[in-house]
VEXSEBA-140180 format. One record per residue (C-alpha): residue number from 1; residue in three letters; z, x, y; chain. Coordinates in nm, 4 decimals. Example, Ala and Ser with C-alpha at 12.3 -4.5 7.8 and 13.67 -1.06 7.14 Angstrom:
2
n / res / z / x / y / chain
1 / ALA / 0.7800 / 1.2300 / -0.4500 / A
2 / SER / 0.7140 / 1.3670 / -0.1060 / A
END
This chain:
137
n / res / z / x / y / chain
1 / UNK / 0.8223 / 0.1897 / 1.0384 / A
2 / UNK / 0.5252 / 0.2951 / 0.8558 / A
3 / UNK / 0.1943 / 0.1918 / 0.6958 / A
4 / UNK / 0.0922 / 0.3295 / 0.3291 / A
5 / UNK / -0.2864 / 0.3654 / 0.3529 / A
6 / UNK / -0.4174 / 0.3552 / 0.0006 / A
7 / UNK / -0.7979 / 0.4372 / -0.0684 / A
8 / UNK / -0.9407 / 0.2969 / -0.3889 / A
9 / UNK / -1.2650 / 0.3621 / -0.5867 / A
10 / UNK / -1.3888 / 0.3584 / -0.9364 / A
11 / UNK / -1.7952 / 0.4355 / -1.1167 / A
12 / UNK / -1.9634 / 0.4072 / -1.3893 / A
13 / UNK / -2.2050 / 0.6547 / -1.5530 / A
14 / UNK / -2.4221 / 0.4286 / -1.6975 / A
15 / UNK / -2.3217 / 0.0368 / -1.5766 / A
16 / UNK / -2.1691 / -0.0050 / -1.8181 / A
17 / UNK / -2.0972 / 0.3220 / -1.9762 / A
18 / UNK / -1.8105 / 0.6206 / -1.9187 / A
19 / UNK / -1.5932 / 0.4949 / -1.6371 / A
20 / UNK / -1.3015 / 0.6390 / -1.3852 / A
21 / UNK / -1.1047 / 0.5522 / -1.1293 / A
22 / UNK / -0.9390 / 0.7687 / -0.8278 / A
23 / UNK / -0.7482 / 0.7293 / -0.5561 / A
24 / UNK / -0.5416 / 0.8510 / -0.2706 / A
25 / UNK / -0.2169 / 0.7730 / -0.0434 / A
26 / UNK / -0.1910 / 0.8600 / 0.2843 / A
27 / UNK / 0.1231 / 0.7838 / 0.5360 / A
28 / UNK / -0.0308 / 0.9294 / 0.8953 / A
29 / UNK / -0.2566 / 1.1750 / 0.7898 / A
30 / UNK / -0.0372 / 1.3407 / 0.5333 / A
31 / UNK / -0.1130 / 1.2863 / 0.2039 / A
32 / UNK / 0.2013 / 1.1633 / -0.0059 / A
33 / UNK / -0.0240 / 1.0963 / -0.3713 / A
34 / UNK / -0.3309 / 1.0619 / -0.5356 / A
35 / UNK / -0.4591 / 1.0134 / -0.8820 / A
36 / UNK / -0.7737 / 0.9905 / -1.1228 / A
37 / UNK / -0.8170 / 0.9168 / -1.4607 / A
38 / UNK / -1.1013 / 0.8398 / -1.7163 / A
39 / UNK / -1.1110 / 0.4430 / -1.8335 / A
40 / UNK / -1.3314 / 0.4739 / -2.0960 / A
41 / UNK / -1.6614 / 0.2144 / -2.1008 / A
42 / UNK / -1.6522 / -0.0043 / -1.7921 / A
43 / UNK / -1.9093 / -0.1741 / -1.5018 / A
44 / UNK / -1.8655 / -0.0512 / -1.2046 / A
45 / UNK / -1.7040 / -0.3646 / -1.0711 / A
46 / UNK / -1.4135 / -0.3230 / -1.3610 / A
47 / UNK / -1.3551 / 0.0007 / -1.2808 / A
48 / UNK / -1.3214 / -0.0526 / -0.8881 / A
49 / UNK / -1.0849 / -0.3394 / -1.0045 / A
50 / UNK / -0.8672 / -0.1531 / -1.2409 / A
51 / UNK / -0.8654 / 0.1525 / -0.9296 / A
52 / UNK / -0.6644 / -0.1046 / -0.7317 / A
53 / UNK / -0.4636 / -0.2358 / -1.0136 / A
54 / UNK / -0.3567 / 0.1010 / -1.0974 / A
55 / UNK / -0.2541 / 0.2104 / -0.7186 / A
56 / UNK / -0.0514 / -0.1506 / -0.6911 / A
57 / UNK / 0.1305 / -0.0126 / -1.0151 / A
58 / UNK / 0.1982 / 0.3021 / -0.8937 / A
59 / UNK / 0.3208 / 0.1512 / -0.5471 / A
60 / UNK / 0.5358 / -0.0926 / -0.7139 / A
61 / UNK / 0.7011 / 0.2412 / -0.9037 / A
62 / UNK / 0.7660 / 0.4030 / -0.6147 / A
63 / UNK / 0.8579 / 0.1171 / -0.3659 / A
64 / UNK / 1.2377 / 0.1994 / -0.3281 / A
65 / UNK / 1.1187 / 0.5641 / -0.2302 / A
66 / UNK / 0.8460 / 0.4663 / -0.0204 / A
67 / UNK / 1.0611 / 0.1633 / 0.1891 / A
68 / UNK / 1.3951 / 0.4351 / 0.1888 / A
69 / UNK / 1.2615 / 0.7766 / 0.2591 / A
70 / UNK / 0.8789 / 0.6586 / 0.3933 / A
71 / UNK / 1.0082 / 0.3785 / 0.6027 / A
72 / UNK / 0.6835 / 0.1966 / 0.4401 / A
73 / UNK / 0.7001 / -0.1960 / 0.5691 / A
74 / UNK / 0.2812 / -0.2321 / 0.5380 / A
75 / UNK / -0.0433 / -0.1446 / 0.3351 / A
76 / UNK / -0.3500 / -0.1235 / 0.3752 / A
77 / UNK / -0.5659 / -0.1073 / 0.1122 / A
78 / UNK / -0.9754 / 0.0560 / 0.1620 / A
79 / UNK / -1.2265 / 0.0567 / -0.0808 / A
80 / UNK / -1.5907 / 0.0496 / -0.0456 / A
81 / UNK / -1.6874 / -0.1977 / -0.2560 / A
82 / UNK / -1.7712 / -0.5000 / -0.0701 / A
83 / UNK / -1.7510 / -0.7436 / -0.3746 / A
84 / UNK / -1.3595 / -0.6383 / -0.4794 / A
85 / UNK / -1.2731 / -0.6442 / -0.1036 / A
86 / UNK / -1.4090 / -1.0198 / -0.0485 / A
87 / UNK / -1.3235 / -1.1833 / -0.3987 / A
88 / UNK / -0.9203 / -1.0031 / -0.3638 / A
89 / UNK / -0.9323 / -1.1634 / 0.0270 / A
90 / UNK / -1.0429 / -1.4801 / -0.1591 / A
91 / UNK / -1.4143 / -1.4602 / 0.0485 / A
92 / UNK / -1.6210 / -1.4773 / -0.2395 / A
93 / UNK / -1.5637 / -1.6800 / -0.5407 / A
94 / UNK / -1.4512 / -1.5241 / -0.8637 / A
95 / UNK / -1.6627 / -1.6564 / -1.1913 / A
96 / UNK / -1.5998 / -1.3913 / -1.4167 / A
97 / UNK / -1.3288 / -1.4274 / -1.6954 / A
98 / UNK / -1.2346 / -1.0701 / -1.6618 / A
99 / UNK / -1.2113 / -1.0511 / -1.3001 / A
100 / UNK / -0.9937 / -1.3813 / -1.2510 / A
101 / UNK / -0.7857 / -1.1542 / -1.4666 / A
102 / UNK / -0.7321 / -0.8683 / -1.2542 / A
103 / UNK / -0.7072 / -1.1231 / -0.9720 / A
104 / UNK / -0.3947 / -1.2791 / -1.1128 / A
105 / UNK / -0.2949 / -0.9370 / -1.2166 / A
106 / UNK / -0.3334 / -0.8432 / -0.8391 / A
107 / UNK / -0.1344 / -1.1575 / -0.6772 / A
108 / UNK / 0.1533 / -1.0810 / -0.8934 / A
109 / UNK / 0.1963 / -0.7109 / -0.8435 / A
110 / UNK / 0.1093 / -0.8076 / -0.4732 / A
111 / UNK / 0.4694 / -1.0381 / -0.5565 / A
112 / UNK / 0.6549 / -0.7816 / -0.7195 / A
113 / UNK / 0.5933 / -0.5483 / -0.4519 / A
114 / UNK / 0.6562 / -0.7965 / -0.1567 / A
115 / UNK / 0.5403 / -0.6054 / 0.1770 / A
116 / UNK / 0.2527 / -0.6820 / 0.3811 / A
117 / UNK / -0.0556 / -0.5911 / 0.2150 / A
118 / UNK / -0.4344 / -0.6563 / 0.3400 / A
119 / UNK / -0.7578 / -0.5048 / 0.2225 / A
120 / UNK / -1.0274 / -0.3790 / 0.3936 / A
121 / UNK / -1.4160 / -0.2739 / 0.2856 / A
122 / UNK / -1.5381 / 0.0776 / 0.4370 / A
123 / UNK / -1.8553 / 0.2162 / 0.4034 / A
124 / UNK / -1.9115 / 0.4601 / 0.1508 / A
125 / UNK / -1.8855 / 0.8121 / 0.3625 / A
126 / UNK / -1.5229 / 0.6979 / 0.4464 / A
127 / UNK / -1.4327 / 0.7130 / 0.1251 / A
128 / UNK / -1.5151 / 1.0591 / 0.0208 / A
129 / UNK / -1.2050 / 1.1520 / -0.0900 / A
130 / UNK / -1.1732 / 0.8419 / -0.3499 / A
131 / UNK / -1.5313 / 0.8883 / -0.4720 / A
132 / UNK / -1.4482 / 1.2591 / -0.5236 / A
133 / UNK / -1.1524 / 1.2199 / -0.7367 / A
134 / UNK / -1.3930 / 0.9711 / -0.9222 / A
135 / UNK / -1.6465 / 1.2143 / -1.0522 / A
136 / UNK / -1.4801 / 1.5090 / -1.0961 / A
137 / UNK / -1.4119 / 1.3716 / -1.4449 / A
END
């Protein structure tokens, strides 16, 4: 069995201002997928949110693959933004309108999916490759 390691991050230009989101897959050290994409005007904070929205999607697509030919039974989720991390583990409380959003967004993806999922803050250097796919655009 196998864990899908999924590193997350999203920026801002501007807080808010031009926004994008990357991220990238890993099973082992091979890398199976990995995407980027511009968001348009966002905070920082939406933009790391709608990064791990956006890889629970994409999971969710590609579950039957990943469980059949990956043998995937757990992820692991690493971003380096210490605020998503503790408000998705339920840490910190969530005030924002917007962000209870893409928290109930989150729990029912996390549903749909149905594997073992946890999340885990990293500091920033160990998430080069994220950040990278980030502001190439």
């Amino acid at each position: 069995m196998s864990t899908l390691k999924v590193f997350t991050d999203g920026g801002s230009k501007g807080n808010p201002g031009e926004a994008s989101i990357g991220g990238v897959f890993y099973i082992g050290s091979k890398k199976i997928f990995q995407f980027n994409q511009s968001i348009g005007i966002a905070t920082n904070n939406d933009a790391e949110y709608q990064a791990l929205i956006y890889a629970l999607e994409e999971i969710k697509k590609q579950k039957e693959k990943l469980v059949n030919d990956f043998k995937v039974e757990k992820i692991e989720f690493y971003s380096d933004s210490r605020l998503l991390v503790n408000q998705v583990k339920g840490f910190f409380k969530v005030k924002n309108g917007k962000i209870k959003e893409y928290i109930l967004k989150i729990r029912m993806l996390e549903q749909e999916i149905n594997l073992s999922i946890s999340y885990h803050q990293i500091p920033r250097e160990k998430n080069k490759e994220a950040d990278r796919l980030v502001n190439i655009l």
